[in-house]
C-alpha positions in Angstrom: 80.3 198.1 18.3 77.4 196.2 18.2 75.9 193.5 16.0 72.4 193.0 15.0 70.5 189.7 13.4 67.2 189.5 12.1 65.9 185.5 13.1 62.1 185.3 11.1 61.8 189.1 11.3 62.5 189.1 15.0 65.6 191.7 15.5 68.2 190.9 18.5 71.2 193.1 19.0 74.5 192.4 21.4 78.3 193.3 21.7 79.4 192.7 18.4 83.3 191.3 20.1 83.7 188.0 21.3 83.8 187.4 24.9 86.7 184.9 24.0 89.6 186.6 21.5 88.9 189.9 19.1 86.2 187.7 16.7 83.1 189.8 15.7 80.2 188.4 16.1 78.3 190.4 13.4 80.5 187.9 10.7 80.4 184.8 12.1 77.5 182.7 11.0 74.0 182.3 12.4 71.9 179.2 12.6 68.8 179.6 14.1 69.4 181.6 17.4 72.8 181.0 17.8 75.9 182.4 16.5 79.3 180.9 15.9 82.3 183.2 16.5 84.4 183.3 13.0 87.5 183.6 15.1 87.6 180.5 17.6 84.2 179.3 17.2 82.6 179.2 20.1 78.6 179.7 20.1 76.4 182.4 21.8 72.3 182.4 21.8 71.9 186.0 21.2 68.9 185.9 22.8 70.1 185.8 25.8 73.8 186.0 25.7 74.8 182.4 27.2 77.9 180.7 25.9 76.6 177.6 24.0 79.9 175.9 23.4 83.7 176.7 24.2 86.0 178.0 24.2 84.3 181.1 25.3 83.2 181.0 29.1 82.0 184.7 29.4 78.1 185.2 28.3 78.0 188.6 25.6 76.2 191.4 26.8 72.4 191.4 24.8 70.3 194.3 24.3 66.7 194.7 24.7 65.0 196.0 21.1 62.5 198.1 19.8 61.6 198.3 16.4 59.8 201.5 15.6 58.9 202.7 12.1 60.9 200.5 10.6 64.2 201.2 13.0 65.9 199.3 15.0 66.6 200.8 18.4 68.3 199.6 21.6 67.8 200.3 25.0 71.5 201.2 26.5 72.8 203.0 29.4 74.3 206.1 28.2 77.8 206.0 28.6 79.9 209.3 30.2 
């Protein structure tokens, strides 16, 4: 799953699962460009992924976007 935030109409997207225990990311709370994990709550920038504070250590994957008529779209490997 993934989660998506909208920061002054600028759309980023990453895993929506913590890097740290089985908090999603998509409801924890966003202040600026970085979310808080409603589970431990450790901080991620979601635009780039980087672990802002503990207890997670592992950056969260990030996805490049495209919005295009008013979709948001993702550029991801395709998976087999």
């Amino acid at each position: 799953m993934l989660a998506v935030f909208n920061v002054d109409g600028e759309y980023y997207v990453t895993d929506d699962a913590c890097t740290h225990g089985p908090g999603s990311l998509a409801e924890g709370d966003l202040c600026g460009d970085v979310v808080e994990c409603n589970f431990h709550g450790g901080q991620f920038n979601i635009r780039t992924g980087e672990v802002v504070s503990p207890p997670c250590m592992l950056p969260v994957r990030t996805y490049p976007v495209i919005v295009e008529e008013g979709r948001v779209l993702i550029d991801a490997p395709e998976r087999i």
